[in-house]
C-alpha positions, -999 to +999 in steps of 0.1 A: -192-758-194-168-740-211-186-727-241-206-714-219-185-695-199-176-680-233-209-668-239-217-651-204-184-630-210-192-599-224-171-584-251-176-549-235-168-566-202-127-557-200-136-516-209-166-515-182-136-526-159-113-500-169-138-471-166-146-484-131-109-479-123-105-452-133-139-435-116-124-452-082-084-436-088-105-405-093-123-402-067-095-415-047-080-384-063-104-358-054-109-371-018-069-368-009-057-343-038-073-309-017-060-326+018-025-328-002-028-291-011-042-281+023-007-296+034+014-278+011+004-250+019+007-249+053+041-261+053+050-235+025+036-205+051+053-222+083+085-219+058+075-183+051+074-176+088+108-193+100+123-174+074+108-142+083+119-149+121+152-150+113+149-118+093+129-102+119+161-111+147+186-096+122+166-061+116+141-055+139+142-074+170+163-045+187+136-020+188+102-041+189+117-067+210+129-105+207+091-115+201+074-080+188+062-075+225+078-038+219+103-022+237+106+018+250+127+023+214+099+008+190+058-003+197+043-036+200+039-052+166+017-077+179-022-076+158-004-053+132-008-077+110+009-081+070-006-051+058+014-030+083+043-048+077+041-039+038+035-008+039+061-001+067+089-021+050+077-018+014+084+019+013+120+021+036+102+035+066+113+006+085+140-007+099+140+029+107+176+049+106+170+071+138+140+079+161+124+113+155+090+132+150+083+109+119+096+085+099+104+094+065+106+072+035+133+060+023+152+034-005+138-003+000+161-023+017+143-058+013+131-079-013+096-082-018+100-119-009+116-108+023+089-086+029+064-110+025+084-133+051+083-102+074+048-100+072+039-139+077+060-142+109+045-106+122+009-121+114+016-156+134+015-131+162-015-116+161-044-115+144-042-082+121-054-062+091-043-089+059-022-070+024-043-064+001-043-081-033-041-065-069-078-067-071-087-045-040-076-013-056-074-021-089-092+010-105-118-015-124-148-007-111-141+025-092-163+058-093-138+086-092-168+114-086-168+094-052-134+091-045-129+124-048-158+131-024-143+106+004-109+124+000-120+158+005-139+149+036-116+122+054-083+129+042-077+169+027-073+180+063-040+170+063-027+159+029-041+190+007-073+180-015-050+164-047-028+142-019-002+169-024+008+168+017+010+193+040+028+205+075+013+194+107+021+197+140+055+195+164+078+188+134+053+156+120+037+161+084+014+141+063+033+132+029+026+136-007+004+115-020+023+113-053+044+086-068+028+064-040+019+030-046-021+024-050-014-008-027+005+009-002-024+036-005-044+014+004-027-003+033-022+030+050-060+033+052-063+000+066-031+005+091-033+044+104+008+043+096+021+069+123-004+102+126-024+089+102-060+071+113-071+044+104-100+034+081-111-003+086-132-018+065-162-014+090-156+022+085-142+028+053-159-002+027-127-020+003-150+001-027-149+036-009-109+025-005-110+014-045-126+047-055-101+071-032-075+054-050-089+060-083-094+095-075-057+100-065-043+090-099-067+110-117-053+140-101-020+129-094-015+104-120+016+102-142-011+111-173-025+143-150-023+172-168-024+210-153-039+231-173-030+260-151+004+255-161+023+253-120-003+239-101+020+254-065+009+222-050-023+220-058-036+251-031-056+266-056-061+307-059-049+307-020-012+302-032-015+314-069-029+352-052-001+355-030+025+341-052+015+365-077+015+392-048+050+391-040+066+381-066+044+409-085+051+438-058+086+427-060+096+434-092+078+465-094+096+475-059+130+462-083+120+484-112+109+516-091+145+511-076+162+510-108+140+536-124+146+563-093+185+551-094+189+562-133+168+595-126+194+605-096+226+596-113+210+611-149+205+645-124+241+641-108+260+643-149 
């Protein structure tokens, strides 16, 4: 009986055994390894929004209220959402240092890990345009020829046709586009910050956004070049005419002055 045990053992036997083992701790693996992850990650953004209450009680609850239900000093910052949130706190605007027509921006007072707290506890409260990520206006991919067409139609009104800004009405203004972050660009599209509207992406597509972007920084990019030499923010012949005009009539008024000045005192000795 026993030799023939022996033969009916396999020598293979022991490794067929191992590699069923180890196909069982995998799948074991991939059945409880994305629940595991799942977890994580909803305890790491439940962390991300305790923190961000506490920093919301510190620096903002006076004006938009213990729970962002707004108060008669600051709005309701409930459906916001994190894109407001960055763009608000991500360029100094907010906490705001006094009320007025606008808000201007201002030196960043928060971390960009704070910030991102911020926005987490301000999106647990409503349901809100999301931040964008790097690859939303990333200029791979964007038509500028387009941009520039979107700009001029939706936004030139009021920021000048190269995102130079402009005056508006009872002391409120839309800023220079310049120096500006393409993701906060883009999140004031998606928010309508202040006077602003807002372009969602039922009305404005994440590509049109892309290509505006694009368009920006090939007109107001740090490798823009004027060829005009002082561009007078970007007006065009409007400015350049009447710059020229009275700066041009002026020193001729200067030099008649002068001229008629020598010829009297020249008569006089």
């Amino acid at each position: 009986m026993k030799k023939l045990s022996a033969r009916r053992r396999h020598p293979l036997a022991a490794v067929v055994v191992l590699l069923l083992a180890l196909a069982a701790t995998g799948g074991l693996y991939a059945a409880f390894a994305p629940a595991d992850k799942a977890q994580a990650d909803e305890t790491a953004q439940s962390l991300a929004i305790d923190e961000g209450k506490k920093l919301y009680s510190v620096g903002c609850a006076s004006c938009h209220g213990t729970g962002g239900q707004g108060t008669t000093d600051g709005p309701s910052l409930v459906g916001v959402g994190s894109a407001a949130v960055d763009f608000q706190v991500g360029t100094g605007r907010m906490p705001a240092q006094q009320p007025g027509a606008q808000v201007p921006k201002k030196k960043v007072i928060y971390s960009q890990a704070e910030i991102d707290q911020l926005a987490a506890y301000i999106a647990s409260l409503g349901a809100g345009p999301v931040a964008p990520t790097s690859e939303d206006y990333s200029p791979e991919g964007a038509d500028i020829a387009k941009g520039g067409e979107l700009f001029r139609t939706n936004c030139a009104q009021c920021h000048n046709f190269t995102g130079e800004g402009g005056a508006l009405t009872h002391g409120k203004f839309a800023p220079s586009l310049e120096g500006v972050a393409p993701k906060h660009i883009y999140e004031a599209m998606q928010t309508g910050p202040q006077n602003m509207p807002s372009f969602p992406d039922t009305t404005m597509t994440k590509q049109n956004k892309k290509d505006i972007i694009a368009y920006l920084d090939a007109v107001n990019g740090d490798k823009t070049e004027s060829p005009g030499g002082l561009k007078l923010g970007g007006l065009g012949p409007v400015s350049e005419g009447l710059f020229a005009w009275i700066f041009g009539l002026g020193a001729l008024v200067a030099v008649a002055i002068w001229v008629a000045a020598r010829t009297a005192k020249a008569k006089k000795s």
